[in-house]
Residue frames relative to the residue before (quaternion, step in Angstrom):
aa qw qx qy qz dx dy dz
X 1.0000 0.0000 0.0000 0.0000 0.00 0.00 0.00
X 0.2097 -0.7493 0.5996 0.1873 3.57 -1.22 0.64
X 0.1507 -0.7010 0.6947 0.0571 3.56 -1.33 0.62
X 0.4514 -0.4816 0.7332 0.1634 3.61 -1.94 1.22
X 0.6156 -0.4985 0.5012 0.3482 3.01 -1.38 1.71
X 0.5525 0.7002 -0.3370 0.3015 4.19 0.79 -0.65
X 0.8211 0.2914 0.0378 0.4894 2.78 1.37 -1.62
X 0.2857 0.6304 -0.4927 0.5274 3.05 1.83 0.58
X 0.6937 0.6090 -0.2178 0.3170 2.90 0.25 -1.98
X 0.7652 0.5252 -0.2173 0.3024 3.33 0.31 -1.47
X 0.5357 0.6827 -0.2649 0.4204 3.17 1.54 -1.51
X 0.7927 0.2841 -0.1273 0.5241 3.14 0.77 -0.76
X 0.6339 -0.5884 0.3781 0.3301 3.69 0.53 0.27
X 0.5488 0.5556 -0.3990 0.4806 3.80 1.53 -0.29
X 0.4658 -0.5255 0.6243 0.3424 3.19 -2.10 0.03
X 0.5871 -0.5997 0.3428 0.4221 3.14 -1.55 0.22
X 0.4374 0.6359 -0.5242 0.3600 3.55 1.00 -0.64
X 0.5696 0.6076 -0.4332 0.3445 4.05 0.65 -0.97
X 0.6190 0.4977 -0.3230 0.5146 3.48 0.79 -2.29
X 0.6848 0.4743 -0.3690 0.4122 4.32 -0.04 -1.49
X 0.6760 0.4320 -0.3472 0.4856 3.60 0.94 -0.40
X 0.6182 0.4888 -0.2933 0.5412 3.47 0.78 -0.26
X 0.6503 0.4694 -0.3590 0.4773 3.32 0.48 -0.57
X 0.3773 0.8068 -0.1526 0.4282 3.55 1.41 -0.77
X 0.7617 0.3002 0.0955 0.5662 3.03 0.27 -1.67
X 0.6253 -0.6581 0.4065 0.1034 3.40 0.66 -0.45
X 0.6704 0.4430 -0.2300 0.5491 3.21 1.86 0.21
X 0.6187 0.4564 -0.2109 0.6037 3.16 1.42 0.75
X 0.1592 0.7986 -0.5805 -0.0021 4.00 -0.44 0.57
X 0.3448 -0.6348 0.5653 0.3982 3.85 -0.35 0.60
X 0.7230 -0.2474 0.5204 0.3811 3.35 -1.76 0.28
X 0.7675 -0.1752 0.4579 0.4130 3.13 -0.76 -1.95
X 0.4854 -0.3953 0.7103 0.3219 3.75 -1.46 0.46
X 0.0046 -0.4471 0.8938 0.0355 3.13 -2.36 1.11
X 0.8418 -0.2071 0.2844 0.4094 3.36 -1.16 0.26
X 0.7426 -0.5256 0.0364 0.4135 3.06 1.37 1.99
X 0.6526 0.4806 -0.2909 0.5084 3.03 1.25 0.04
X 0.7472 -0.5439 0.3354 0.1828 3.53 -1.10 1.39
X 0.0199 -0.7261 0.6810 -0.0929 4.06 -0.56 1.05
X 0.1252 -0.6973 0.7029 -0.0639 3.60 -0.66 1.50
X 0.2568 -0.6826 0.6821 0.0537 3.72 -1.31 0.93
X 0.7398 -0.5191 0.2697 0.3324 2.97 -1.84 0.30
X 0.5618 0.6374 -0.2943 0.4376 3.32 1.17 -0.53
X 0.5319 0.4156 -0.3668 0.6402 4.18 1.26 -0.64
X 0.7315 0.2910 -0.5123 0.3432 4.02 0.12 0.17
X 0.5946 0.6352 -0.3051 0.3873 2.73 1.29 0.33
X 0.5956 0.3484 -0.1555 0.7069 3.15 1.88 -0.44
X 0.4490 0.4262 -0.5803 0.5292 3.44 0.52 0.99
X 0.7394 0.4830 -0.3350 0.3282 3.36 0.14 -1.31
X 0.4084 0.8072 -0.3224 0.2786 3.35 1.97 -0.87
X 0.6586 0.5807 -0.0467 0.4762 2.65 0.76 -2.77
X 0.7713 0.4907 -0.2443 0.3235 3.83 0.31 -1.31
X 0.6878 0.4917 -0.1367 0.5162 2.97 1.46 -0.72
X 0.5640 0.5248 -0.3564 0.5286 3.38 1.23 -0.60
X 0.6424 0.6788 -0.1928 0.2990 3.02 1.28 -1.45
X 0.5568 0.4778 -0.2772 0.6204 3.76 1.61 -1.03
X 0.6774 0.5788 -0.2518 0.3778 3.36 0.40 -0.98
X 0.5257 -0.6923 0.2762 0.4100 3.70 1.87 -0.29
X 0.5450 0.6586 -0.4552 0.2492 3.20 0.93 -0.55
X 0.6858 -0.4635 0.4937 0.2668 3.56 -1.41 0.56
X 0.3088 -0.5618 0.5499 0.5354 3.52 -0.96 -0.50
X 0.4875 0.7004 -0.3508 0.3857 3.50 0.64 -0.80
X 0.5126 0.6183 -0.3062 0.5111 3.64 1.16 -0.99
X 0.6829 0.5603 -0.2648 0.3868 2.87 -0.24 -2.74
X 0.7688 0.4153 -0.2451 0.4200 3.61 0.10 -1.51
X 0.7094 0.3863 -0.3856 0.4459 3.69 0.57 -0.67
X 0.5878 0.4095 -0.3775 0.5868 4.08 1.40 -0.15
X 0.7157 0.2947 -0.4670 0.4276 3.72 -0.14 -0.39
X 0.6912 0.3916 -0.2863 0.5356 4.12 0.70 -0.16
X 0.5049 0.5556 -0.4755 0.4585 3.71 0.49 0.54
X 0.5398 -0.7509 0.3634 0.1125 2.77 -0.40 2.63
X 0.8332 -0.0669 -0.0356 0.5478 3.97 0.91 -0.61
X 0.8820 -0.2749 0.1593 0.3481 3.06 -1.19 -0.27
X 0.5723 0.6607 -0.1948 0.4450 3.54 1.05 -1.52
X 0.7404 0.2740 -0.2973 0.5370 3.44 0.59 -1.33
X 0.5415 0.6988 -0.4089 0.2263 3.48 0.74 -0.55
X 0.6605 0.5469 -0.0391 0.5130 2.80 1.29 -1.88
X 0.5388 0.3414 -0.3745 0.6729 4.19 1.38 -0.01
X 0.6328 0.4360 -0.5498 0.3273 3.72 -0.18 -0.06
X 0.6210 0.6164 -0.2539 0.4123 3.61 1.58 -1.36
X 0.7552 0.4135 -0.2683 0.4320 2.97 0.99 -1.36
X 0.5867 0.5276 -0.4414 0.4272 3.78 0.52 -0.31
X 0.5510 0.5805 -0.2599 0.5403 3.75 1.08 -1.51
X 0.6931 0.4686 -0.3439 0.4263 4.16 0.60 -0.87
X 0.6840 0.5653 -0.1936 0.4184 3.49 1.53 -0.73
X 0.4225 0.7011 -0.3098 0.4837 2.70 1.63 -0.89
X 0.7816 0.5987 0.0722 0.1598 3.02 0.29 -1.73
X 0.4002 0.7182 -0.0102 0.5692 2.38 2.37 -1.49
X 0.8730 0.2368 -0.0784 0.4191 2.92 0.12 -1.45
X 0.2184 0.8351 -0.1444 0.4838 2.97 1.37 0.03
X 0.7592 0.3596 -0.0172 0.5422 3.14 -0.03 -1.66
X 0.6276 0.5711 -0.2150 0.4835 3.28 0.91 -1.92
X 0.7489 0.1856 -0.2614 0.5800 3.93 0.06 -0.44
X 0.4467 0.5900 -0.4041 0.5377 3.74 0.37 0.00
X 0.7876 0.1826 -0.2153 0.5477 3.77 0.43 -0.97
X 0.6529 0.4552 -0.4340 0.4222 3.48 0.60 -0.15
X 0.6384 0.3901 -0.4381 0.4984 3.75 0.93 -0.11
X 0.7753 0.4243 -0.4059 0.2328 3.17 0.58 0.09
X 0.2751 0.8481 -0.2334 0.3880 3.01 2.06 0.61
X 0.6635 0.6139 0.0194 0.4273 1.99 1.45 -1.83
X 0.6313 0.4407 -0.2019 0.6053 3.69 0.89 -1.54
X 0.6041 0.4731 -0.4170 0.4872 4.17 0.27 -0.52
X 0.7778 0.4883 -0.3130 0.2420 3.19 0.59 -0.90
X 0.5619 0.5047 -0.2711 0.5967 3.17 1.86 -0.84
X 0.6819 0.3857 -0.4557 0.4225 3.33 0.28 -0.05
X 0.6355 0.4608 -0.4349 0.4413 3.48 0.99 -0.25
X 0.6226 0.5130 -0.4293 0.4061 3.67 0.42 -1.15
X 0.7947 -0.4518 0.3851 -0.1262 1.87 -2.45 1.46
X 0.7251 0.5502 -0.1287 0.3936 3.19 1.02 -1.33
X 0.4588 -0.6825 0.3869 0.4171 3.54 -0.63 0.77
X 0.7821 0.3501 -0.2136 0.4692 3.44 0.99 -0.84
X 0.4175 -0.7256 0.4350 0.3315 3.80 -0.21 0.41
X 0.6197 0.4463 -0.2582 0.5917 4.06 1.58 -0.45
X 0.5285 0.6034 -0.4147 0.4297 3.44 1.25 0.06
X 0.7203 0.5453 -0.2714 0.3320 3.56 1.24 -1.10
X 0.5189 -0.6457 0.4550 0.3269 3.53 -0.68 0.76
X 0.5462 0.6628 -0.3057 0.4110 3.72 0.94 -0.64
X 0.7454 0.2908 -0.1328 0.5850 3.26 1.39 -1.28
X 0.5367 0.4840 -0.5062 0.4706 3.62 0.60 0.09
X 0.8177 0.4123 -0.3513 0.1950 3.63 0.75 -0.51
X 0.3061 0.7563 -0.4219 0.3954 2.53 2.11 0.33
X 0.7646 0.5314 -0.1834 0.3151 2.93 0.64 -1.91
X 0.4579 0.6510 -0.3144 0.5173 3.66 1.53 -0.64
X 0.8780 0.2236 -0.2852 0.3128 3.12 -0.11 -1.20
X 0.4652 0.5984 -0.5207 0.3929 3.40 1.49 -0.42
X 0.5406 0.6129 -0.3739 0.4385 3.86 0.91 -1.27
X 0.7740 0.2229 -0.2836 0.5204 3.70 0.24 -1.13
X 0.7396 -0.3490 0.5041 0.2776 3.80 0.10 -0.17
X 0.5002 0.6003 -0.3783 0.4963 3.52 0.69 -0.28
X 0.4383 -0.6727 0.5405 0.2512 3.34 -1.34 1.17
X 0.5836 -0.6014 0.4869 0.2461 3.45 -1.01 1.15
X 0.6483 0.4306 -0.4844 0.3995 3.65 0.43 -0.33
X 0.6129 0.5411 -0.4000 0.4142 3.72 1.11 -1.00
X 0.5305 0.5839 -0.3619 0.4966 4.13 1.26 -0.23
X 0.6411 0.5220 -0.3136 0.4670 3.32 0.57 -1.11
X 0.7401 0.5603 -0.2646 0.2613 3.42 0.71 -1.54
X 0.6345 0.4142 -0.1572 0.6333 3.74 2.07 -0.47
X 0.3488 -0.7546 0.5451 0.1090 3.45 -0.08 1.35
């Protein structure tokens, strides 16, 4: 099947200016030229969904390009692994704010800067201290 850079685009919910940016960058190659205009195959909806995914997943475009052009495995497998850390950590402050937001919605206190629970949050962010070790002292 063939798709207009339009109907690429659409398929996926993007404008084209997004795909022309991709193409840019290098993570994107039309099929072929029709009468100058762009022919996308079945395989580019497949490399959108690539990009989009990579794309939740955090990666840069700059990334995407340094994983979809990584001559073998090894380097392949250091773009992932750095991107997994990324990700990691990520998660890791991601679950502590939401620790964080449950708690205020639980506490007790009329004011939410009144609670000692949250001031030590706010402390240890202040000193530097890693917010999970706050969390860990009600």
């Amino acid at each position: 099947m063939e798709y207009s850079i339009g109907e690429l685009a659409g398929r996926f919910g993007l404008a084209t200016h997004v795909l022309r940016h991709w193409e840019d960058m290098g993570l994107l190659t039309p099929a072929r030229r029709v009468a100058g205009r762009r022919v996308y195959g079945t395989a580019h909806v497949t490399r959108v969904a690539e990009i989009l995914l990579g794309k939740d997943a955090g990666f840069s475009l700059e990334q995407l390009r340094e994983l979809f052009t990584a001559p073998d495995r090894k380097q392949r497998r250091e773009v992932l692994r750095s991107q997994l850390t990324q990700v990691l950590e990520r998660i890791a402050r991601l679950t502590l704010s939401q620790t964080m937001l449950e708690h205020g919605l639980r506490c007790r206190h009329q004011d939410y800067q009144a609670c000692p629970h949250f001031q030590a949050m706010v402390l240890a962010r202040v000193d530097g201290v890693d917010l999970a070790e706050a969390l860990d002292h009600p």
